[in-house]
DSSP file (Angstrom, degrees, kcal/mol; ACC not computed):
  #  RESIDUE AA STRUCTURE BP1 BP2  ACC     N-H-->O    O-->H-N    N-H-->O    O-->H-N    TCO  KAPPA ALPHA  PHI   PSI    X-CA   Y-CA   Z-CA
    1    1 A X              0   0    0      0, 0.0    23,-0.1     0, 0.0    82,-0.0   0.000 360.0 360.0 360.0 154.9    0.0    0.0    0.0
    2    2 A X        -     0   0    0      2,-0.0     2,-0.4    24,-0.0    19,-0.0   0.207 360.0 -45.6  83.3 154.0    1.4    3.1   -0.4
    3    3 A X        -     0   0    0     21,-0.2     2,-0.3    23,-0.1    23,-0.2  -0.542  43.9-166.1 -71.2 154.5    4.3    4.5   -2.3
    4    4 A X  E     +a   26   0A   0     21,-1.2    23,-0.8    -2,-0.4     2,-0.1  -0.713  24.3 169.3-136.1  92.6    7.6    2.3   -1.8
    5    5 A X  E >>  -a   27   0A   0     -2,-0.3     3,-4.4    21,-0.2     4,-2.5  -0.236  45.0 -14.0 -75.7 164.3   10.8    4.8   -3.3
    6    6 A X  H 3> S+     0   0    0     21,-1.2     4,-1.9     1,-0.4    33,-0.1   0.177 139.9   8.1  53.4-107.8   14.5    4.5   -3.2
    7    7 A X  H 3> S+     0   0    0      1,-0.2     4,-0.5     2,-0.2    -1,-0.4   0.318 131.6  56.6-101.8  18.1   15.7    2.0   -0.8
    8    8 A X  H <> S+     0   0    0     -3,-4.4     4,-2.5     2,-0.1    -2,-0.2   0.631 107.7  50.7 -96.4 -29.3   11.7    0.7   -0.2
    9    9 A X  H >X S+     0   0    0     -4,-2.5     4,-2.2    18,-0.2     3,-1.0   0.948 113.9  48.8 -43.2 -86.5   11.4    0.0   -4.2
   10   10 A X  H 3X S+     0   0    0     -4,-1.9     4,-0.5     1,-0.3    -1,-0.2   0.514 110.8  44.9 -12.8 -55.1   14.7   -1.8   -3.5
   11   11 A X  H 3< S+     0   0    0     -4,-0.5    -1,-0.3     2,-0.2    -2,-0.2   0.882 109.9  53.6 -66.6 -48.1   13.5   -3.7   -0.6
   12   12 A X  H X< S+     0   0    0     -4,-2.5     3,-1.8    -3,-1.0    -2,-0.3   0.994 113.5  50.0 -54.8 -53.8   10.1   -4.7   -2.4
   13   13 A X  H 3< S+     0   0    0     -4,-2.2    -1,-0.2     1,-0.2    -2,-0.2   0.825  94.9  63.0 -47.0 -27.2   12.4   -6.0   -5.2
   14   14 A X  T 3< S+     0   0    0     -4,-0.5     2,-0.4    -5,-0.4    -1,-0.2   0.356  91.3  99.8 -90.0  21.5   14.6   -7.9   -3.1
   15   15 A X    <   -     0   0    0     -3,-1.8    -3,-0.0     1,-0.1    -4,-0.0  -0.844  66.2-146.7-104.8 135.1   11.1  -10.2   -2.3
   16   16 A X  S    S+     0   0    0     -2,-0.4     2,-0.4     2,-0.0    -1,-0.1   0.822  91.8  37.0 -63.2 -31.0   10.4  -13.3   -4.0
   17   17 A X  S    S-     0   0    0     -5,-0.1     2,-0.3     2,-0.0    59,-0.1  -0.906  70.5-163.7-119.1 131.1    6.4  -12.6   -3.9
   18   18 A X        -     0   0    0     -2,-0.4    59,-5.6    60,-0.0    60,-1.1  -0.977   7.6-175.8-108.2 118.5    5.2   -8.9   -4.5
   19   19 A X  E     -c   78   0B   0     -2,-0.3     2,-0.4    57,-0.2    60,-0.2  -0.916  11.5-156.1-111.3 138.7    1.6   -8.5   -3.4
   20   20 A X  E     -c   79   0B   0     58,-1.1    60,-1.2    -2,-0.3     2,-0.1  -0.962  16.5-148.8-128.4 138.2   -0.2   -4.6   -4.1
   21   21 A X    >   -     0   0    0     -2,-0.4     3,-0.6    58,-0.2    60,-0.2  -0.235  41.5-103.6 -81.7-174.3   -2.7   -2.8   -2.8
   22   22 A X  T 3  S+     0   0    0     58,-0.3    45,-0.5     1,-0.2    46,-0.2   0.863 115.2  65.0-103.8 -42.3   -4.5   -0.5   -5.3
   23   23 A X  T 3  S+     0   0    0     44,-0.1     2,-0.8    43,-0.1    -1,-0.2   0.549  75.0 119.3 -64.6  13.6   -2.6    2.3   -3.7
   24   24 A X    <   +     0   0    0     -3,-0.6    43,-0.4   -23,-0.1   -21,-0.2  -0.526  33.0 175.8 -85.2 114.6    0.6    1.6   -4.4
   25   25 A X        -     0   0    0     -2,-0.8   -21,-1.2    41,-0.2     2,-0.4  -0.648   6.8-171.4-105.2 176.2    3.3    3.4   -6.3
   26   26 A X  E     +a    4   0A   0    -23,-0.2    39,-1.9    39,-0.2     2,-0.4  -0.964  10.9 165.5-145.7 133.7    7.0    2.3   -6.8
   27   27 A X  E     -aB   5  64A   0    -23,-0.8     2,-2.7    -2,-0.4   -21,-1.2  -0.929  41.4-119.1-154.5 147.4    9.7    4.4   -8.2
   28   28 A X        +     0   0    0     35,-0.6     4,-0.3    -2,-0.4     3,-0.2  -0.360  40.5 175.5 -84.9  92.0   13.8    4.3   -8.4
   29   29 A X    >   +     0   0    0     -2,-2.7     3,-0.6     1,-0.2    -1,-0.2   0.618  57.3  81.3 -90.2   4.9   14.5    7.8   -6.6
   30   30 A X  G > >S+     0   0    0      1,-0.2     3,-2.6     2,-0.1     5,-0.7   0.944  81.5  63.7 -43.5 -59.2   18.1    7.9   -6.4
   31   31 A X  G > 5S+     0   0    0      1,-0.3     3,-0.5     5,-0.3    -1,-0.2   0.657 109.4  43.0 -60.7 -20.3   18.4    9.0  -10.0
   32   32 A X  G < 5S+     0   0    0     -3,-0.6    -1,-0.3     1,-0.3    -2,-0.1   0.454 102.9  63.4-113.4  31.5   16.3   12.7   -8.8
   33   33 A X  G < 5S-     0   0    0     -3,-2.6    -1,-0.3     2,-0.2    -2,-0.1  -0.446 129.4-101.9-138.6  34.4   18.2   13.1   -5.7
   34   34 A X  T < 5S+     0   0    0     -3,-0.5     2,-0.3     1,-0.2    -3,-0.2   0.704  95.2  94.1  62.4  37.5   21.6   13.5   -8.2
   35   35 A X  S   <S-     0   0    0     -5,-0.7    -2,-0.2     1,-0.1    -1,-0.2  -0.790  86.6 -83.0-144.6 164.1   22.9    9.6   -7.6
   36   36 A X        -     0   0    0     -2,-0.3    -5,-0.3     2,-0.1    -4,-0.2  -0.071  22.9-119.0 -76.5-177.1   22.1    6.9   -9.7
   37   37 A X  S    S+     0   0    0     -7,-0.2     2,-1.2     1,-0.1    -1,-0.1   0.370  97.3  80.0-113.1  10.2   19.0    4.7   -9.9
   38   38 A X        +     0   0    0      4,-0.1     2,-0.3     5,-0.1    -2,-0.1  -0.750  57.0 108.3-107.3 107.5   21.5    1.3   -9.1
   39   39 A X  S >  S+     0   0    0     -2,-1.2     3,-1.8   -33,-0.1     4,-0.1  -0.939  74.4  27.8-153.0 158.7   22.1    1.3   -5.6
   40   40 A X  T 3  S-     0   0    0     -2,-0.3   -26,-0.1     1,-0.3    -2,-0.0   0.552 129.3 -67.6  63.7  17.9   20.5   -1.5   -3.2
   41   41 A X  T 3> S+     0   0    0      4,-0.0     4,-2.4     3,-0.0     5,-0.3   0.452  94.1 138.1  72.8   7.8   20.2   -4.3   -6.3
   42   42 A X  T <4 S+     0   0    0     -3,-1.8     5,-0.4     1,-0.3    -2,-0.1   0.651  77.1  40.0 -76.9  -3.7   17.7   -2.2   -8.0
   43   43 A X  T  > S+     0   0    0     -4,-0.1     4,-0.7     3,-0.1    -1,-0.3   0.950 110.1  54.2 -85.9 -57.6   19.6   -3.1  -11.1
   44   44 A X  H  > S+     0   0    0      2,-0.1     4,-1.0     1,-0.1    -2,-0.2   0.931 122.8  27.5 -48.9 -67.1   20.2   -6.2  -10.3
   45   45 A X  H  X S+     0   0    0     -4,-2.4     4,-0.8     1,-0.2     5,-0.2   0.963 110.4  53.2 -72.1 -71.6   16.2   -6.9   -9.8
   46   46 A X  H  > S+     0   0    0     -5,-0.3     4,-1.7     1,-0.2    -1,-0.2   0.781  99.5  59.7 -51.1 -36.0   13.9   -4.6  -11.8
   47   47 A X  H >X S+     0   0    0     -4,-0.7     4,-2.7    -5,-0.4     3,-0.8   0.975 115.2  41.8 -80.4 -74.5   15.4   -5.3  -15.2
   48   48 A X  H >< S+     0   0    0     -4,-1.0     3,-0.7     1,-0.3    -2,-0.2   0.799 115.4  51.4  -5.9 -91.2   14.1   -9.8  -14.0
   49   49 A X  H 3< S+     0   0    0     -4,-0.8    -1,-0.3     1,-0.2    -2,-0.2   0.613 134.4   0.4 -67.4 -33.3   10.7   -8.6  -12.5
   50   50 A X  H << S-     0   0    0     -4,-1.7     5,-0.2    -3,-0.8    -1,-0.2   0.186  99.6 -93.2-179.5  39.9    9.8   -6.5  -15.9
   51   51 A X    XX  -     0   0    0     -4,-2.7     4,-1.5    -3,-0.7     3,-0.6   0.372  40.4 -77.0  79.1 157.0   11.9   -6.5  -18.6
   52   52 A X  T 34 S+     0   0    0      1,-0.3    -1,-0.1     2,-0.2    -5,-0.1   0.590 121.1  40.1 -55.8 -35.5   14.9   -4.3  -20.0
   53   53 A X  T 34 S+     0   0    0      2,-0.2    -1,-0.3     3,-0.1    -2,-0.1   0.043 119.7  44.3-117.0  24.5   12.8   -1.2  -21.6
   54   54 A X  T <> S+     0   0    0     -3,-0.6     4,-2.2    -7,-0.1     5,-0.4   0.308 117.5  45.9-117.0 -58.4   10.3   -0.9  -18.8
   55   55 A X  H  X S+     0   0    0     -4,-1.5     4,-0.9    -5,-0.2    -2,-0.2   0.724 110.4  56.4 -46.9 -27.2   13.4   -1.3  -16.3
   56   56 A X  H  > S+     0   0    0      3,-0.2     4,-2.1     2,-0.1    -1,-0.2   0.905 115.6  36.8 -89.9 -46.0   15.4    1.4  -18.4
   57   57 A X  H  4 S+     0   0    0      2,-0.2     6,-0.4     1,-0.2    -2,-0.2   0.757 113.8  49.4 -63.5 -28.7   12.6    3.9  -18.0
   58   58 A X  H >X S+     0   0    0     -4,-2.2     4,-1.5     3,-0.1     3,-1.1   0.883 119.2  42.7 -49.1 -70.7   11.6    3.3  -14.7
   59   59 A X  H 3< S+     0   0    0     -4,-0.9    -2,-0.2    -5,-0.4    -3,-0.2   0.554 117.1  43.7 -63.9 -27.0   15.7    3.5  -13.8
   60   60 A X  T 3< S+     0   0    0     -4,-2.1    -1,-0.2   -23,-0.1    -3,-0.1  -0.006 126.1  31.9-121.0  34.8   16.8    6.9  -16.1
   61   61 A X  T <4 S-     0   0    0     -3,-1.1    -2,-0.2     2,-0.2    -3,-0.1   0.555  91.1-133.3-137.4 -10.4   13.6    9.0  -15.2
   62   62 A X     <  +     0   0    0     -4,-1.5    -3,-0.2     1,-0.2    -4,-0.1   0.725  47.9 162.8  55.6  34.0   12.3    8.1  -11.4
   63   63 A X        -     0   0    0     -6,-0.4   -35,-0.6    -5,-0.4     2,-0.3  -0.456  37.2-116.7 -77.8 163.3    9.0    7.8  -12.5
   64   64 A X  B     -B   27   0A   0    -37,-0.2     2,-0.6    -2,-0.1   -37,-0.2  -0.645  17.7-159.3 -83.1 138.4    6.3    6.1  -10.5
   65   65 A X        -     0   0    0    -39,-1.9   -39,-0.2    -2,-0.3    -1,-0.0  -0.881  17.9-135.0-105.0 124.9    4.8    3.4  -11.7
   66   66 A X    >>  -     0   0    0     -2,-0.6     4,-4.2   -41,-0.2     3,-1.2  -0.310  21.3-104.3 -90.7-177.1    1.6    2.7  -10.2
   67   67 A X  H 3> S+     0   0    0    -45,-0.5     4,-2.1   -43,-0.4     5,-0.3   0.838 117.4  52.3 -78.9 -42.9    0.0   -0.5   -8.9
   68   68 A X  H 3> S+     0   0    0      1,-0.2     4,-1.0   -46,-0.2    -1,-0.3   0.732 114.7  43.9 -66.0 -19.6   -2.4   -1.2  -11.9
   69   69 A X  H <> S+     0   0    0     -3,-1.2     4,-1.9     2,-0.2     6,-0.4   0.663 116.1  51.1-110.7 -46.0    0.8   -0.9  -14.4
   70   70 A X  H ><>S+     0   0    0     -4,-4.2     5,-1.9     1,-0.2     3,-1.1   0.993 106.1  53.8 -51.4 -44.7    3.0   -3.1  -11.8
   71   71 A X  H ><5S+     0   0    0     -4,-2.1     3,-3.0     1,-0.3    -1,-0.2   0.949 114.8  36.1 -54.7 -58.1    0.6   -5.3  -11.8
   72   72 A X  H 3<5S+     0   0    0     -4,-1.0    -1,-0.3    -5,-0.3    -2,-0.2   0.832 109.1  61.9 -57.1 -17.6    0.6   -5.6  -16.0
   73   73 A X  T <<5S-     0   0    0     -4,-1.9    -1,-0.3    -3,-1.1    -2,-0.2   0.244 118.4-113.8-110.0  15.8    4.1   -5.2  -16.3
   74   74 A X  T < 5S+     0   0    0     -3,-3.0    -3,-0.2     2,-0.3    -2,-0.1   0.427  87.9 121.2  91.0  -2.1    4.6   -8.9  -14.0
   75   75 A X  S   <S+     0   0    0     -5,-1.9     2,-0.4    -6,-0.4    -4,-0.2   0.912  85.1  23.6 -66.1 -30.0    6.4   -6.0  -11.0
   76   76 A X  S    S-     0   0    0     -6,-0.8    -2,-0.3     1,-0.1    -1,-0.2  -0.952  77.6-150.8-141.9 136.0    3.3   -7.5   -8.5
   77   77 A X  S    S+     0   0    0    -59,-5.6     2,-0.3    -2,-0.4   -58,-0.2   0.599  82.7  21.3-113.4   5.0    1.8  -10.7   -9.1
   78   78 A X  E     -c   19   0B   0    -60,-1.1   -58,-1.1   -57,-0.0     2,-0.3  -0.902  66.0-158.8-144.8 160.8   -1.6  -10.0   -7.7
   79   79 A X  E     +c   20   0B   0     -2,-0.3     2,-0.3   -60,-0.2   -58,-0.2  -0.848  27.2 162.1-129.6 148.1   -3.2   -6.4   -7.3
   80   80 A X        -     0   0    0    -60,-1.2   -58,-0.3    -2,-0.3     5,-0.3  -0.822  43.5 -69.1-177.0 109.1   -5.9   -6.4   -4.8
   81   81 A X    >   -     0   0    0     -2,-0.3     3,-3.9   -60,-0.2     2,-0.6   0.186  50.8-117.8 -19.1 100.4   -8.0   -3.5   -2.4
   82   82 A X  T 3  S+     0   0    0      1,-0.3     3,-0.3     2,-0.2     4,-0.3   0.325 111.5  57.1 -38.9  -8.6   -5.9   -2.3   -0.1
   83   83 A X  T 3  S+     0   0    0     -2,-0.6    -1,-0.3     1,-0.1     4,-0.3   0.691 106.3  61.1 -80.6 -21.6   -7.7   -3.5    3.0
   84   84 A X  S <> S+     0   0    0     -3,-3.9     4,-2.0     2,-0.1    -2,-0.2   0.556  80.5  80.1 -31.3 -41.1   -7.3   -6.6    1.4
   85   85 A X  H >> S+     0   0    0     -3,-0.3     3,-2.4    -5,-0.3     4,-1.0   0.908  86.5  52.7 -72.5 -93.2   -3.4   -6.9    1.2
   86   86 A X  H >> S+     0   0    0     -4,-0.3     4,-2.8     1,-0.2     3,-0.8   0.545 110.6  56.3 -10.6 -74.8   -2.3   -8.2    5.0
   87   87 A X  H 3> S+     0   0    0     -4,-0.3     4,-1.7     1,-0.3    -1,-0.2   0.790 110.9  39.2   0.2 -65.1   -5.0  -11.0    4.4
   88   88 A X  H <X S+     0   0    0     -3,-2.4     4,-1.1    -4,-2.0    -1,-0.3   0.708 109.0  57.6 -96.5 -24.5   -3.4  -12.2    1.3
   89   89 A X  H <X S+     0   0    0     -4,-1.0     4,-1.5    -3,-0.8    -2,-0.2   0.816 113.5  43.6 -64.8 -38.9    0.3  -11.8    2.4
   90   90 A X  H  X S+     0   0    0     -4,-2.8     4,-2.1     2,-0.2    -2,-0.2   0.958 114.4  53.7 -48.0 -46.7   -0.6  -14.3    5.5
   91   91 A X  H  X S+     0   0    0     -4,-1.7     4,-6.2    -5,-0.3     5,-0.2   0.925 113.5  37.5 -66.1 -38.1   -2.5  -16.5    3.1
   92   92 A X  H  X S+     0   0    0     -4,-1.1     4,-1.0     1,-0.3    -1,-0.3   0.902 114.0  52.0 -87.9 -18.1    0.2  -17.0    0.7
   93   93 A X  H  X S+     0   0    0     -4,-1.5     4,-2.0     2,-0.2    -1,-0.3   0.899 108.2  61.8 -62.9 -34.7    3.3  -17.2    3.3
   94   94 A X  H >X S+     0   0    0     -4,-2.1     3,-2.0     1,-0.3     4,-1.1   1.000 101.2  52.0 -48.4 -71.7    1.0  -20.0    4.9
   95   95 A X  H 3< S+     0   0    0     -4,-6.2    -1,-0.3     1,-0.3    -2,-0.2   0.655 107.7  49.0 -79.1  11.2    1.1  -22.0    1.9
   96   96 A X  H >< S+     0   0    0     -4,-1.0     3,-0.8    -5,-0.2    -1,-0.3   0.640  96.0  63.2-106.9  16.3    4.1  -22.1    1.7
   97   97 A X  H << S+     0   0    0     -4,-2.0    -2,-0.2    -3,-2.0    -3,-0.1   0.456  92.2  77.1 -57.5  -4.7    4.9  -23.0    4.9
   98   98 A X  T 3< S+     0   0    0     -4,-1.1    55,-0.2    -5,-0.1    -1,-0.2   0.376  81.0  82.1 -73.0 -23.7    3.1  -25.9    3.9
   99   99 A X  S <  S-     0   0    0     -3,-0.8     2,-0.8     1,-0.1     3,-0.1  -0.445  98.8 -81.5 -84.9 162.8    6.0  -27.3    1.8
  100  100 A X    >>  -     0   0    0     -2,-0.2     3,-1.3     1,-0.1     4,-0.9  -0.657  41.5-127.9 -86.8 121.0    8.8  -29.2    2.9
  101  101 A X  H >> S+     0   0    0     -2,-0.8     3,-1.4     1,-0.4     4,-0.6   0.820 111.3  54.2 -35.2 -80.0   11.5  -26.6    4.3
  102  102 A X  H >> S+     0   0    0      1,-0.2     4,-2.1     2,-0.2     3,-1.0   0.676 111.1  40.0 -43.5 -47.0   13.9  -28.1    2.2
  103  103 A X  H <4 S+     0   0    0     -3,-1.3     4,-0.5     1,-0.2    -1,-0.2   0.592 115.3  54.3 -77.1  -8.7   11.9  -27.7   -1.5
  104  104 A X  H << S+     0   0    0     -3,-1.4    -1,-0.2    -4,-0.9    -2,-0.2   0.454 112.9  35.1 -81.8  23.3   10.9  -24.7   -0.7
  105  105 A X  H XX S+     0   0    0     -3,-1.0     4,-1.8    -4,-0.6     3,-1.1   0.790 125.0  48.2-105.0 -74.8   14.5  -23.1    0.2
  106  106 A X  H 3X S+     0   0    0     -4,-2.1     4,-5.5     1,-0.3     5,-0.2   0.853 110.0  51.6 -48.9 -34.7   15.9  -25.4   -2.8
  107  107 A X  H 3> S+     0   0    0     -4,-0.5     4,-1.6     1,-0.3    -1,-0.3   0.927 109.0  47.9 -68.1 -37.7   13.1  -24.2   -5.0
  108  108 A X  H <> S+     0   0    0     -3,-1.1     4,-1.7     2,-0.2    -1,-0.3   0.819 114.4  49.3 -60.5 -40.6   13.8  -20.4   -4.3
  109  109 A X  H  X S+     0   0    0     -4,-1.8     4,-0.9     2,-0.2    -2,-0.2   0.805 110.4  51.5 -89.7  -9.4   17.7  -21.1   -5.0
  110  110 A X  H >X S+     0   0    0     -4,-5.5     3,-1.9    -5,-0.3     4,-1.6   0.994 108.0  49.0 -82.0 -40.8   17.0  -22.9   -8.2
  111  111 A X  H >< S+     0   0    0     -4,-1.6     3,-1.4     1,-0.4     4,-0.2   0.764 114.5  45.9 -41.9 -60.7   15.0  -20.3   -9.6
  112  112 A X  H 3< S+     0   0    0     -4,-1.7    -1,-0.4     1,-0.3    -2,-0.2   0.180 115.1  41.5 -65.9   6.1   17.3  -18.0   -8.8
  113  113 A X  H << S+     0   0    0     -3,-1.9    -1,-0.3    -4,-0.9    -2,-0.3   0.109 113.9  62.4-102.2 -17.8   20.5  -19.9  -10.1
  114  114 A X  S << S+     0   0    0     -4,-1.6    -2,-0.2    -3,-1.4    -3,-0.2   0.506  90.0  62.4-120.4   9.4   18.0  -20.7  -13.0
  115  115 A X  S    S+     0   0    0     -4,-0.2    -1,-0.1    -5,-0.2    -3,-0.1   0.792 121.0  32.6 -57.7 -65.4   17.2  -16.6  -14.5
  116  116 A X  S    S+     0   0    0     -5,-0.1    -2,-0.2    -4,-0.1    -1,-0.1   0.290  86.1 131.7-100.9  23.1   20.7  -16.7  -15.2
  117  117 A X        -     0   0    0      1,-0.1     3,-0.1    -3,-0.1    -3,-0.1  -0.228  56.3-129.2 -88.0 154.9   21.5  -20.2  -16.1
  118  118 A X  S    S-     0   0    0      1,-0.2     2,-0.2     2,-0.1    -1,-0.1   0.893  79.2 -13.7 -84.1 -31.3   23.6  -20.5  -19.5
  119  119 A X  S >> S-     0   0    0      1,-0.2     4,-1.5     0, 0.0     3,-0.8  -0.915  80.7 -89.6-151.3 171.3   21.6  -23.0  -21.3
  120  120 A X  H 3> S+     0   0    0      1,-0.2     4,-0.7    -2,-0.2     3,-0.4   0.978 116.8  69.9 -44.3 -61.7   18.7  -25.7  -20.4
  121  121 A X  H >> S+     0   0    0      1,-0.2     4,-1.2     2,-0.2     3,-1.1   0.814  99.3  39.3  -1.4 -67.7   21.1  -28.1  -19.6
  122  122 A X  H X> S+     0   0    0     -3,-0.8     3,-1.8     1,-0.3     4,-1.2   0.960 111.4  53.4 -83.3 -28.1   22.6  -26.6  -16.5
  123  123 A X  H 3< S+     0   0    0     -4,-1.5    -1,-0.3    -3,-0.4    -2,-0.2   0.297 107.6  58.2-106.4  25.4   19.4  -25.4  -14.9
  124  124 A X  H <X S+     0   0    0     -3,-1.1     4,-0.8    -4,-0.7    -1,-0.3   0.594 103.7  57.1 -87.8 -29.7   18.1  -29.2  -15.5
  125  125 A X  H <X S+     0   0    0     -3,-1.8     4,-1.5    -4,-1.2    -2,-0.2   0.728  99.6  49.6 -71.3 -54.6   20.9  -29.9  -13.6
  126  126 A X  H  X S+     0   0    0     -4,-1.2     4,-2.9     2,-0.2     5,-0.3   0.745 111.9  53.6 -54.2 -39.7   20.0  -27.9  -10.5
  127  127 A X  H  > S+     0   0    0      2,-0.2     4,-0.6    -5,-0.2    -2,-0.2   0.770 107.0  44.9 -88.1 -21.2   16.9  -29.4  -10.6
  128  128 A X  H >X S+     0   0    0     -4,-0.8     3,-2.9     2,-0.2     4,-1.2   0.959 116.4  54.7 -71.6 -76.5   17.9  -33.2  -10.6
  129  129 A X  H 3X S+     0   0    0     -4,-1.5     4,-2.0     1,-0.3     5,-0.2   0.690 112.0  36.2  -2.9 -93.8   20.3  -32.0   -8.0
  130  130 A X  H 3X S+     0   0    0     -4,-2.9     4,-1.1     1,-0.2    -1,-0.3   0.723 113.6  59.1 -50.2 -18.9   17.7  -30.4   -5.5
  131  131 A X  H <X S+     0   0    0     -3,-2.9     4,-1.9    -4,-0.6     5,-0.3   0.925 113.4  42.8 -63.7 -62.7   15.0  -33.4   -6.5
  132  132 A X  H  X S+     0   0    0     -4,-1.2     4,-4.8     1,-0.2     5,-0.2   0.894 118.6  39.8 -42.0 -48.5   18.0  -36.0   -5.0
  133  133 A X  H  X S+     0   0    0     -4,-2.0     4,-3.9     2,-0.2    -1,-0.2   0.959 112.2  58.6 -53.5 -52.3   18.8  -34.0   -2.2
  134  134 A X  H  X>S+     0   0    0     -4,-1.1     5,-1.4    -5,-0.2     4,-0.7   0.877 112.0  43.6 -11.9 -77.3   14.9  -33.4   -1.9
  135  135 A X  H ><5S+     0   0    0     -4,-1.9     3,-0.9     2,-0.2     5,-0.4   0.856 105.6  61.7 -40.7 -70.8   14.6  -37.1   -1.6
  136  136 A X  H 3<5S+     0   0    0     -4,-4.8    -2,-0.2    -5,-0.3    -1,-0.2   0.920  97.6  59.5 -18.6 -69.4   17.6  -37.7    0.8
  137  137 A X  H 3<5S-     0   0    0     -4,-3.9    -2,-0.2    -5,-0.2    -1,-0.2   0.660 109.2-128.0 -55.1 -43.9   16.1  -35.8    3.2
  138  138 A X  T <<5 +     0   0    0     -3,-0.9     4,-0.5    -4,-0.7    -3,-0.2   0.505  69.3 128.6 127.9  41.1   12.9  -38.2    3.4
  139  139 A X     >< +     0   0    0     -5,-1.4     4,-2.3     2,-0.2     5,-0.3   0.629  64.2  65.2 -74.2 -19.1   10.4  -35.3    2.8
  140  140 A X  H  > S+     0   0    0     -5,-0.4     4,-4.8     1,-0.2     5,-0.2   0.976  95.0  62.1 -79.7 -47.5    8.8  -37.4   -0.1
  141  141 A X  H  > S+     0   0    0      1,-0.3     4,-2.0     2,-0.2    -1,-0.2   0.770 106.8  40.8 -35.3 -60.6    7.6  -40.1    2.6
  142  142 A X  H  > S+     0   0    0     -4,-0.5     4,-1.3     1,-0.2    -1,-0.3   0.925 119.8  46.4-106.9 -52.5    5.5  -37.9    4.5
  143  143 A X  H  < S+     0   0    0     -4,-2.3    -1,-0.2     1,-0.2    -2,-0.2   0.847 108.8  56.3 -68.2  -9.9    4.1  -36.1    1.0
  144  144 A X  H >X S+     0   0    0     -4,-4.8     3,-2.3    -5,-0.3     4,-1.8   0.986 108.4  47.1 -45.6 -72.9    3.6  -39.1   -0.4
  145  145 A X  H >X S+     0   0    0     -4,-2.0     4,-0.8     1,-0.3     3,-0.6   0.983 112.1  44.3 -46.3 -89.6    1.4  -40.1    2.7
  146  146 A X  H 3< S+     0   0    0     -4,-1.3     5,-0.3     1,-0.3    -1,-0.3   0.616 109.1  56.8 -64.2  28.0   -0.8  -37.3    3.0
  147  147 A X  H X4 S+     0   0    0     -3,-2.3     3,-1.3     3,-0.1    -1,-0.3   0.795 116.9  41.1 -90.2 -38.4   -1.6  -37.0   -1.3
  148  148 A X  H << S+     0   0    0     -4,-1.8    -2,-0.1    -3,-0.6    -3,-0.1   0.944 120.5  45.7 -79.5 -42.0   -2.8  -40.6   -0.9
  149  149 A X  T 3< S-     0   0    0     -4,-0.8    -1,-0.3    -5,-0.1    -3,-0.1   0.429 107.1-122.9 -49.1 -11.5   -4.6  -39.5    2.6
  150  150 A X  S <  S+     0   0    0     -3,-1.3     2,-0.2    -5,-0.4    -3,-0.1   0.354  72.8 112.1  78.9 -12.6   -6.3  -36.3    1.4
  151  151 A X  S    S-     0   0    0     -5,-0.3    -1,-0.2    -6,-0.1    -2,-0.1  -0.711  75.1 -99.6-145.7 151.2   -4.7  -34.3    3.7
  152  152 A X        -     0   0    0     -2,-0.2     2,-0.1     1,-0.1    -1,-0.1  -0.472  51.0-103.9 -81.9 142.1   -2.1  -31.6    3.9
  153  153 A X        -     0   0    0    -55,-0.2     2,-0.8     1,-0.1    -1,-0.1  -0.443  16.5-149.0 -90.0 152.8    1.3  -32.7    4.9
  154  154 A X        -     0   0    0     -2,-0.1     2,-0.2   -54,-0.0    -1,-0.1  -0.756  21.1-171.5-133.1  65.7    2.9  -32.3    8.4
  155  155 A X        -     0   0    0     -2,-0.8     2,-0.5   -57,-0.2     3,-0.1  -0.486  15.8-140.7 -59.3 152.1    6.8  -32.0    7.6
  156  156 A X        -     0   0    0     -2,-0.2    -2,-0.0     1,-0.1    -1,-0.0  -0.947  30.3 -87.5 -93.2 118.6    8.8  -32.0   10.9
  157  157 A X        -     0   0    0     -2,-0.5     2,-0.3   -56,-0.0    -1,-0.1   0.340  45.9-161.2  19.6 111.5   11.7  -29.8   11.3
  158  158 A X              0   0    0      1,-0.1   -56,-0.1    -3,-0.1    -1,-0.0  -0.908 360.0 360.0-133.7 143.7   15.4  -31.3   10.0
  159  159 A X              0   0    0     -2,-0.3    -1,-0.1     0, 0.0    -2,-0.0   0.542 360.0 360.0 -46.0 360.0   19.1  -30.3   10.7
């Protein structure tokens, strides 16, 4: 909700899920404060979330971009009444607290090892990887059980 500028754009980038309220603007304000618009990863990040010539404009003018236009441009991946938003940020950290700790931590580093991957190959690679490991761990056992059961699964904690 709200604007998020500078180093709060930044911070909203550096989130795997961006959820917006209808008020919400976001804009890279280094670049009108006589500094550049890459500081804090905003380079790094906007360019990912919503392409090179939306990222370039965004980054050499410090315009806002508002929530209905994040929303199109993939920056926020649902847009939603702002009394709304707390609601739907619980909902969606719940499910995924609902995976098994380990595939969702692996699934978050392949993604991100897999943006920049040089060819299909390697970011097949990652993925065999993080299935075995996945597996190791004996998370499968227990989602196994509760798809056959109906019932949402109850990983336990592991070192």
């Amino acid at each position: 909700r709200g604007p998020a500028a500078g180093g709060g754009f930044a911070l909203a980038l550096a989130c795997d899920v961006r959820i917006a309220g209808e008020s919400a603007r976001f804009n890279a304000a280094f670049i009108r404060i006589g500094l550049t618009a890459c500081d804090m990863g905003v380079s790094y990040f906007l360019p990912r979330a919503v392409g090179t010539s939306v990222a370039s404009e965004l980054m050499l003018t410090g315009r806002f971009i508002n929530a209905q236009r994040a929303f199109a441009t993939g920056l926020v991946s649902e847009l939603m009444p702002d009394a709304e938003v707390d609601a739907a940020a619980a909902k969606l950290a719940l499910e995924m607290t609902e995976t098994s700790p380990l595939g969702l931590r692996l699934t978050k580093e392949c993604l991100s090892l897999s943006i920049d991957a040089g060819s299909l190959e390697q970011a097949v690679a990652i993925e065999d990887r993080n299935q075995v490991l996945c597996v190791r761990a004996g998370y499968i056992e227990e989602g196994a059980r509760a798809f056959l059961e109906k019932r949402k699964p109850r990983y336990a904690p592991r070192a």
